[in-house]
NUDREN-621911 format. One record per residue (C-alpha): residue number from 0; x, y negated, z. Coordinates in pm, 1 decimal. Each point is the difference from the previous one (the first is absolute). Last residue first. Layout:
% NUDREN-621911
SITE  seq         X         Y         Z
SITE  NUM         X         Y         Z
...
This chain:
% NUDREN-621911
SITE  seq         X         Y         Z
SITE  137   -1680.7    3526.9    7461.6
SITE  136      82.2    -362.6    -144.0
SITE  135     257.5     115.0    -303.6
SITE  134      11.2    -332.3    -197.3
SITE  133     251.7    -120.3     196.7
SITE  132     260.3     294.9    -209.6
SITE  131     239.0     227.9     143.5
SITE  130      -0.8    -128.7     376.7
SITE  129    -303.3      56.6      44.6
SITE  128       2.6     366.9    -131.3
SITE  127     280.3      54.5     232.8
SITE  126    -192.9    -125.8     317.2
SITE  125    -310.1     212.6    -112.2
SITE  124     235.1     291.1     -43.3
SITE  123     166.0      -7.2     336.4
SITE  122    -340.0     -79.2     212.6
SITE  121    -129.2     303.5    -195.4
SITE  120     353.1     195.5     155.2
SITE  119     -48.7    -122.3     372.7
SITE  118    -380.6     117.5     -91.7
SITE  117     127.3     312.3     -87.3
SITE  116     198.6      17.7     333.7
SITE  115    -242.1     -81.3     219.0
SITE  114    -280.7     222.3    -149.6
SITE  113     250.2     296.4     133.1
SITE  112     155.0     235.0    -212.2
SITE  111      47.6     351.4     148.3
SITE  110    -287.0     136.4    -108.9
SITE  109     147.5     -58.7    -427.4
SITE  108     290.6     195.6     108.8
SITE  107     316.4    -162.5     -90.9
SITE  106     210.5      75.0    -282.7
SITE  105    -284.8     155.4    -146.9
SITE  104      34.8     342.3    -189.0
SITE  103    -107.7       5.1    -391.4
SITE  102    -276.8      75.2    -129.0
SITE  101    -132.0     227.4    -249.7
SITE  100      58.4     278.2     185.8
SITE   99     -47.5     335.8    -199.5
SITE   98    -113.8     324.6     104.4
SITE   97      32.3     341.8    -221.6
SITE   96    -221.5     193.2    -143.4
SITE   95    -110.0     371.7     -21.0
SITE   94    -288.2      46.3    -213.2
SITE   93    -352.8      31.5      97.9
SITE   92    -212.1     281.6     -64.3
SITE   91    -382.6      -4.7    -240.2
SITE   90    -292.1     117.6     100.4
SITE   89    -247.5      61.7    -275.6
SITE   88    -336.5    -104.3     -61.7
SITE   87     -47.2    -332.5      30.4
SITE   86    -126.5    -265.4     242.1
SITE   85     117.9    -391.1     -47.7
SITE   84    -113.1    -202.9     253.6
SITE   83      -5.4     340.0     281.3
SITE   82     379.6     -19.3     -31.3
SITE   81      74.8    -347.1     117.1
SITE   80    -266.8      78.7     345.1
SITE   79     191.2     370.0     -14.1
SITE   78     378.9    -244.4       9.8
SITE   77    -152.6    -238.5     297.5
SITE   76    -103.9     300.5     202.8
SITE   75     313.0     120.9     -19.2
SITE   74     193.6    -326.1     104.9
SITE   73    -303.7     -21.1     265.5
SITE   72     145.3     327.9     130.8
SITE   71     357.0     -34.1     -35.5
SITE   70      -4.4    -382.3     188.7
SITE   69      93.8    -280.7    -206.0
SITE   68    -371.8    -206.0      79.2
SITE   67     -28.0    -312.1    -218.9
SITE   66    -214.8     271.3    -272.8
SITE   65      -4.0     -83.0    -320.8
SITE   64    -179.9     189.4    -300.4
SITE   63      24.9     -34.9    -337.4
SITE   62    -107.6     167.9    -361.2
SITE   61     104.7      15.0    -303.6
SITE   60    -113.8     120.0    -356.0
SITE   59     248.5     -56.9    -322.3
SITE   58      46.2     367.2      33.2
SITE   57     -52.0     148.5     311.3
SITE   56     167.4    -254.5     204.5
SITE   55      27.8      -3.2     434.2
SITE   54      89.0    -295.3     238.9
SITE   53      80.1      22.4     353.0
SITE   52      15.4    -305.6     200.8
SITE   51     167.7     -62.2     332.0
SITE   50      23.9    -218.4     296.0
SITE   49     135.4    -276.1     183.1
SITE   48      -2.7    -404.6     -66.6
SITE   47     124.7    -180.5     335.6
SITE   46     -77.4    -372.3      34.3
SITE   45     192.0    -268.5     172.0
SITE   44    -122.6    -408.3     -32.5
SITE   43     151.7    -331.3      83.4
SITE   42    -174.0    -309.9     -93.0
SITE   41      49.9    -354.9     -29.0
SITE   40     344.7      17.0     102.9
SITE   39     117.5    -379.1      16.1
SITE   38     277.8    -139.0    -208.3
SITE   37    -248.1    -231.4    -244.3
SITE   36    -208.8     337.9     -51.4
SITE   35     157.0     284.6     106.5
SITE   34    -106.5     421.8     -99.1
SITE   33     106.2     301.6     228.2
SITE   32     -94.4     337.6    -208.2
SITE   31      65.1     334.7     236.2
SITE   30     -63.8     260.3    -254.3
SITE   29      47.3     413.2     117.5
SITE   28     -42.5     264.5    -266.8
SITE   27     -83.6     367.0      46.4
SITE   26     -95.2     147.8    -373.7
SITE   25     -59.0     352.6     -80.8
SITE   24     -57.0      46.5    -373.8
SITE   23     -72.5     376.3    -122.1
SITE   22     -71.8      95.2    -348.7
SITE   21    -161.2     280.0    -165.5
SITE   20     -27.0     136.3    -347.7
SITE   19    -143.0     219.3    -222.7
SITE   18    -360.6      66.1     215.2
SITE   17     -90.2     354.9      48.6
SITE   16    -236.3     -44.9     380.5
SITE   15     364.8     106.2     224.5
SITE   14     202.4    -292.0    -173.5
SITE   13    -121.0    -243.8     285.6
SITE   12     144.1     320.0     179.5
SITE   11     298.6      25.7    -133.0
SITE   10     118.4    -336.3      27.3
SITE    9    -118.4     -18.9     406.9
SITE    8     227.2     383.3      40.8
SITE    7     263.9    -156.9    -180.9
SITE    6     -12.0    -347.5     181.6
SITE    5       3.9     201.2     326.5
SITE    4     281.7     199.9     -76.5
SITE    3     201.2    -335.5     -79.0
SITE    2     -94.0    -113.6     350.0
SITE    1    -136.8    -292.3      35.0
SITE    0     111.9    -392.1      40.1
């Protein structure tokens, strides 16, 4: 997503007004929902969620800022907005840390799936779920 360099320099600076602690979340998430009713797609939908927010504790004080642009300067601007919330007197330097992936790799890129294909596998379900019980309608 960034550059580990970058996430120092962002960390240090929402650090830059004395707060204890800062956190960085940066988030790019794709949804493509396809939903059937009776075997025919009511609706199909894609949406993109990107951006980043930078949260700062000076005690049991926090505040947040999010920004939706991932370039260096609004990343910056992001971390003084964080900052300003809770001024204090000191500045204080981030530690070195290390990146972790939550996730794991797709098989298949999510992109690369075409609405065809999930809806081949809805049409899949809904016949399965039929055939489990007659009570099952949609």
């Amino acid at each position: 997503m960034i550059e580990q360099k970058l996430a120092q320099l962002v960390l240090e600076t929402a650090l830059s007004s004395g707060c204890d602690f800062s956190e960085l979340y940066i988030e790019d998430t794709e949804s493509n929902t396809v939903s059937m009713i009776d075997g025919k797609v009511e609706n199909a939908a894609y949406s993109r969620s990107r951006g980043a927010g930078i949260r700062v504790f000076s005690g049991v004080m926090s505040a947040y800022s999010y920004s939706n642009d991932l370039s260096e300067k609004s990343l910056i601007e992001t971390a003084k907005a964080a900052a300003a919330g809770l001024k204090t007197d000191e500045s204080v330097h981030a530690e070195a840390f290390g990146a972790i992936n939550l996730g794991r790799e797709p098989r298949v890129e999510f992109s690369k799936v075409g609405n065809a294909s999930r809806i081949a596998l809805l049409k899949k379900a809904q016949r399965a779920a039929k055939e489990y019980s007659s009570e099952i309608t949609q």
